[in-house]
Every structure is written in C-alpha cells, then in structure tokens.
N, C-alpha and C positions, 0 to 999 in steps of 0.2 A: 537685158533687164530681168529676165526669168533667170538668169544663173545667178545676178544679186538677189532674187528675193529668193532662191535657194538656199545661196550661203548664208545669208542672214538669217532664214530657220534652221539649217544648221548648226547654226553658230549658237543660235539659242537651245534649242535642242541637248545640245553640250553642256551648256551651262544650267540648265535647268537639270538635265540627269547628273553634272556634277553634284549640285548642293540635295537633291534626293536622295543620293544617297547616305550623306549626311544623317538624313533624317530620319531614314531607315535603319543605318547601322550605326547609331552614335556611337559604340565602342566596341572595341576588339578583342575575344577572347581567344586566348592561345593557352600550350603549357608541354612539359616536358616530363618524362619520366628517366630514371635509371636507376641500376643497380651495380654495387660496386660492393670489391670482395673485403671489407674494411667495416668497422663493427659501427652504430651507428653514432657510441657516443665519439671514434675518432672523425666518422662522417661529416659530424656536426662541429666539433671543432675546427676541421679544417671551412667546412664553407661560412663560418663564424671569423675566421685569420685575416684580418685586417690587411695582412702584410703578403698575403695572397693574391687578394679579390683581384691585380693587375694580371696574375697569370689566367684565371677562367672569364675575369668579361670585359669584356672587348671596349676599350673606348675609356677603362677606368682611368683617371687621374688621382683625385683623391677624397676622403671622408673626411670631416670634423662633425665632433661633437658640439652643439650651438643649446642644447637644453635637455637638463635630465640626466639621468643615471645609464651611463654607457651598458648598452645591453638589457635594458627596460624597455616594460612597457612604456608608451609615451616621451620615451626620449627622441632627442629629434638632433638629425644629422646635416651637415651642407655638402653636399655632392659631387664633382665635378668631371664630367664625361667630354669626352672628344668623342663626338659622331663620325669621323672618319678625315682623311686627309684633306689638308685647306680648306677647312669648316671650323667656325670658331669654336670652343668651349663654353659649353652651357653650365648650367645651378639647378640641380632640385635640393628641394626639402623633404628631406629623408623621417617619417613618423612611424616607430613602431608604433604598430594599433593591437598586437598578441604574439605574445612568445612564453615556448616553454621548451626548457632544454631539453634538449635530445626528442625533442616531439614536432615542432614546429614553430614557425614566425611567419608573422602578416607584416606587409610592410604596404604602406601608402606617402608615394613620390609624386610630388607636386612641383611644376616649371610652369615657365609662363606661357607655355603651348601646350601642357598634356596632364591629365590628372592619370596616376596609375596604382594597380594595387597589385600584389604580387603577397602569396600565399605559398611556400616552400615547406611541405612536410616529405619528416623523414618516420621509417619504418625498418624495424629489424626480424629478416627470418633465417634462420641456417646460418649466425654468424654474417649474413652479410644484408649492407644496406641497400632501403631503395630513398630514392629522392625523388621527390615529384613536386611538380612547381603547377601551380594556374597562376594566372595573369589576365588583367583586364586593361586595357589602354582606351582614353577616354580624350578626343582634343577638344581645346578647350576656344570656345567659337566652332560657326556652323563651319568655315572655309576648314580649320584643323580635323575638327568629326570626318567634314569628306574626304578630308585629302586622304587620312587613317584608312578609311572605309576602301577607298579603292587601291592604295598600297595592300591594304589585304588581299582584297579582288584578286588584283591581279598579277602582286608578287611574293604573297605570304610574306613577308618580308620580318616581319614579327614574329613570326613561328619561325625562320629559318633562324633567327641573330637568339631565340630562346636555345632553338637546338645547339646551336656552336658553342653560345655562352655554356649549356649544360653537360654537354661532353667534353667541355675541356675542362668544367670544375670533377668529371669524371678522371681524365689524367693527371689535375692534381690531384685528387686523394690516393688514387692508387699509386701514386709516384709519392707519397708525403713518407717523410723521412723527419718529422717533429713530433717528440714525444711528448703528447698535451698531459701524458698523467702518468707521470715518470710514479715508480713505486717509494713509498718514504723512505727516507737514509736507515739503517740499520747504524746504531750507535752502542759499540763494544764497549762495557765495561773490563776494566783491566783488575 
C-alpha cells in the first residue's frame, strides 16, 4: 500500500512540475550569431533567395505568398516545414511585422501549436557581414508552453536547430555563386 501511495505522489509530483514549468517559462528565447566574409548587401540577398532557404533550414518545404506585397511589411506567407522523418508536415503563417533592406527583418509565425518571432539583423565591418538572429517560441496552451519549456531544460533543442539552421545559411553565402547585382550592360554606340 505505501509503494502505491508513493507512486501515486510521484506520479503527481511529475505532473504538477510538468505544467509549472509551463508557467514559469511560457517561452523560449534563443539566437545565433555569425560572420561571413561576403559584403552585407550579398549577405542579405542570399538569406532573402527563396530558392535557397531548402539548403540552410532544415525541415523547409515550401513558401507562398497568401497576402500582401512579397517582401513587405505585413505581407503574409503559408509555410511548410517537415519536422523530421515520418512526422507529418505542418503550416505556419508567415507575417512580416519589419524589414528594411540590408538592415533587418522581424518575422512572426503562427501554427496551431506555437506562436514565434524571429528578428535576423545584419551588420557590415571590414567588408564582411555579421548575422544575428533572436527568437522567441511561445506554445500555445499550457501542455505546449511545458512541453517547450523542458525541451529547453533539458535538450536546448531550439538553440541547437538555430545554430545548424545558422551555419549552414553561413555555407550558403560563402559558397553563393549568384550575382544578385550584376553591373548595368554597357551599350556601344557604333
């Protein structure tokens, strides 16, 4: 009888420090820096290349545009991410909330499990750029806040998939070979 009423305060025990921390740590801040030897306005083009974003983060599918002037404020994107192998494909809605070229862009992505904001500025010294990213992840009900909360705890999990995602849009720019701002034609009169 005393090892069930053990387990049984155990059991609650667990469940009451899961949803506390919930309520502790409603959301997750992480982010990422680097610098790369590429000037900032090619910096910013490449992590702008649509036709990229499958080589630096991990999980990408694809974007559409659903409202608004592609590359504005306030336009708004449909998402679609693969979490990892035989895990289905989710949807966020994609809202730039500020951008200004060659300086930075805020983005806030909304799914039906997580509210996120994600702020990526760029900086130019010496010819070369730095990137830096914050990020906040928010789940949305207490079970997703906890779940977040202790994926943090206790596998960073968020800050590791920043740093991958951010080191490999590190080896695409250094590896980019597209010329976003070719020099005008020169036109010979004869």
């Amino acid at each position: 009888m005393k090892f069930l009423k053990f387990l049984l305060v155990l059991v609650l025990g667990l469940v009451l420090f899961f949803f506390l921390m919930g309520l502790i740590k409603p959301a997750v801040s992480y982010g990422h820096e680097i610098t790369v030897n590429k000037s900032v306005k090619e910096a910013w083009a490449v992590h702008q290349d649509v036709t990229k974003y499958d080589q630096w983060l991990d999980g990408f599918k694809s974007i559409d545009l659903i409202s608004g002037e592609l590359g504005t404020k306030g336009s708004k994107y449909k998402v679609v991410v693969n979490p990892g192998d035989g895990q289905p494909d989710f949807e966020m809605i994609e809202t730039v909330k500020s951008i200004k070229e060659f300086d930075h862009i805020t983005l806030n992505m909304d799914s039906e499990m997580m509210v996120f904001d994600q702020t990526t500025s760029f900086f130019e010294k010496d010819g070369k750029a730095t990137i830096k990213t914050g990020s906040k992840v928010s789940g949305k009900g207490m079970m997703m806040r906890s779940m977040f909360a202790l994926m943090d705890m206790f596998t960073d999990s968020f800050q590791k998939k920043e740093v991958e995602n951010i080191e490999n849009l590190k080896k695409v720019i250094e590896n980019n070979t597209t010329d976003y701002f070719p020099a005008p034609a020169v036109i010979l009169e004869e």
